[in-house]
N, C-alpha and C positions, 0 to 999 in steps of 0.2 A: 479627126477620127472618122473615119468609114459608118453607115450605116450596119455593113456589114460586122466592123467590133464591136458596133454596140451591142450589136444582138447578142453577140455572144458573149457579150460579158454580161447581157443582163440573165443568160444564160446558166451561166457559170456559179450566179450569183444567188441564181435561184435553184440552181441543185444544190449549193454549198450550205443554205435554210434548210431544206428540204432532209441534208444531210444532217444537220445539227439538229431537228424538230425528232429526224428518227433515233437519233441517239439518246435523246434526250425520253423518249416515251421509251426507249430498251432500259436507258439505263439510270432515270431521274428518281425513280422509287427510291433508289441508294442514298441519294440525297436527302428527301423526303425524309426516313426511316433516321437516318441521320441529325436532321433536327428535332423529329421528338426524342429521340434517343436524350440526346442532350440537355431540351427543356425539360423530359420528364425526369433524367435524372437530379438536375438543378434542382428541381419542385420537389421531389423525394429527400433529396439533402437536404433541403430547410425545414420539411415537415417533421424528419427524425431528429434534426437537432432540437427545432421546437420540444419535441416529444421528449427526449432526453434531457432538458434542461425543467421541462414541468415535472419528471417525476424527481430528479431531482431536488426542487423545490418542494415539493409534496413529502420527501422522505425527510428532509431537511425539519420539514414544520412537526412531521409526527415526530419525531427525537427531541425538539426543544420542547416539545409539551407535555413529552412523557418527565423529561428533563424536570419540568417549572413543578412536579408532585413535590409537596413537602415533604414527607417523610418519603424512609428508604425502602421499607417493604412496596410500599404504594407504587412508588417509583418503578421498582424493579419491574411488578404487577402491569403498568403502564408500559414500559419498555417492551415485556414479553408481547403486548396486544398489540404495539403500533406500527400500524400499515404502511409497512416500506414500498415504495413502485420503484427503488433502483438497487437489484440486488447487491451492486457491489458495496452497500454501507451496511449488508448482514454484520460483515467483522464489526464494522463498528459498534453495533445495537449489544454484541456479546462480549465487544469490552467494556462497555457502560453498564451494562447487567450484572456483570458480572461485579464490578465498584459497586452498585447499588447492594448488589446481593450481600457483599462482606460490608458493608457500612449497616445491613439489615441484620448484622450477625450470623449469617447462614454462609460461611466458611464453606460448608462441605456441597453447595448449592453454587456458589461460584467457582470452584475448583471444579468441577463438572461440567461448567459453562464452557470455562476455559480449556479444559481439556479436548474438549467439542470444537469449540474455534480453533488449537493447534492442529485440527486433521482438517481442517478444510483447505477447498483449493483456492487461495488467498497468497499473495503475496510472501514471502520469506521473513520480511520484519515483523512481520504479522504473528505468523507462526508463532518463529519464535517468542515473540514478546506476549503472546499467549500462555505459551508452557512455561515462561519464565514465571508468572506470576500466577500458574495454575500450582508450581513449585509450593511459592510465599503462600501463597494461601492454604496448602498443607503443611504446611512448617509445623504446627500443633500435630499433624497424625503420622505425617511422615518422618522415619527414622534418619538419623543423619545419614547415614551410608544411603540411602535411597536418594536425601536427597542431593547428597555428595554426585552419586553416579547422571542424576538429571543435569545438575550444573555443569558436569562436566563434558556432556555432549553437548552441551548449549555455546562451552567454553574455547568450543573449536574454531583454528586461526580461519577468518572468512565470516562466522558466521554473525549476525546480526547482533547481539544480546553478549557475545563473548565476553567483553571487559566486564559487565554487569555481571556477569554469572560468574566471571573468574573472582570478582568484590564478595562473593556469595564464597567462594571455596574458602576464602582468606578467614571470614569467620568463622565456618566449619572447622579450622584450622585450630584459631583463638580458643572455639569452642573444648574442642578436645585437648587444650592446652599445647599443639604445636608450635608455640612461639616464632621458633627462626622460619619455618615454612611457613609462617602467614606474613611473616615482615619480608620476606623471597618474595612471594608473589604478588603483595604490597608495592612493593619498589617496583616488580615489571611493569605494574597496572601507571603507576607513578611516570614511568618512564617511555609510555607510550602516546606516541605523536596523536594518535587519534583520542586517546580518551578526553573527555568533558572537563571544562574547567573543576568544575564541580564534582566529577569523578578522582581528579589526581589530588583535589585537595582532600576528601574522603581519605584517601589512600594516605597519605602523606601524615594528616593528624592521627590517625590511628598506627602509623609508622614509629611516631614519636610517643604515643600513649605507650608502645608495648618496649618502647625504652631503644629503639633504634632510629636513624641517624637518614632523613629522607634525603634520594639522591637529587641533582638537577638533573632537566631535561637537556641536553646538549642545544646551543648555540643552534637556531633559527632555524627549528625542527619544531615548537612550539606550534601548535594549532593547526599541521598541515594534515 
């Protein structure tokens, strides 16, 4: 090789630095910006889990401690006080309040709970399994048709609590002395793939208390 190429590759070689140092000051900030972006968001994610799992902990510890009161007024009293840090175990705190409340004999103090927790923005299980036992716990004030009408929006195909609320009409039923309509919807409850072992057998002995004949569940539909 010539002196002459080398010059010019060393040339070449040093505007092609030259090229890349200027690119690099136009356009390296991007870079830059680029890795704290990502360490700081890394550092953010573990600080908030951190944070999320402590108040977790912390709301966790207030509810067993309200919990460990021996009696049920005390309890409930404890419950209402104890400083949750993760709002989403509100439901919970007002359905253990609401147990302590009716274990405290104040029926009309849990049903108020509960009614309170069916309108919150909470989950659909929730809800419902709120107003289903905001229900039971007026059963002593509220009249059958009332509470006829509550179970039976409860009782709708989809909704969380349906087979339990429909176990509820079936009494109402008995109640009123409609025998074949509570052994009808007895046997539906009986014959449905989703309800609980412990639901279909409900259904079933009481099927045969009111003098009728419980049906089977078809062939390998059980449990699914």
């Amino acid at each position: 090789m010539s002196d002459t190429d080398s010059f010019i590759d060393e040339v070449t070689e040093e505007v092609r630095r030259d090229a890349l140092f200027a690119q690099f000051r136009r356009y390296g900030w991007i870079a830059v910006v680029a890795v704290v972006a990502i360490v700081g968001g890394a550092t953010w994610n573990e600080y908030n889990k951190s944070q999320t799992a402590s108040a977790a902990q912390a709301t966790g510890d207030a509810l067993l401690f309200a919990l460990g009161t021996p009696e049920a007024s005390e309890q409930a009293a404890a419950l209402q006080n104890a400083d949750l840090q993760s709002s989403d175990a509100e439901i919970v705190r007002q359905l253990l309040l609401s147990a302590a409340q009716l274990d405290a004999g104040d029926a009309e103090a849990a049903a108020a709970t509960l009614n309170a927790a069916a309108t919150t923005d909470v989950d659909a299980v929730y809800k419902d399994l709120a107003a289903f036992k905001a229900v039971l716990a007026q059963s002593d004030t509220l009249s059958a048709q009332d509470r006829r009408i509550a179970f039976e929006a409860l009782s709708a195909p989809g909704r969380p609590m349906a087979l339990f609320a429909s176990e509820q009409i079936a009494l109402l039923e008995i109640e009123a002395g409609n025998t074949e309509a509570a052994i009808t919807r007895l046997q539906t409850i009986s014959l449905d793939a989703g309800a609980s072992a412990g639901l279909r057998q409900r259904a079933s002995q009481l099927i045969v208390a009111l003098g009728g004949e419980p049906e089977d569940l078809p062939a390998g539909t059980e449990g699914q």
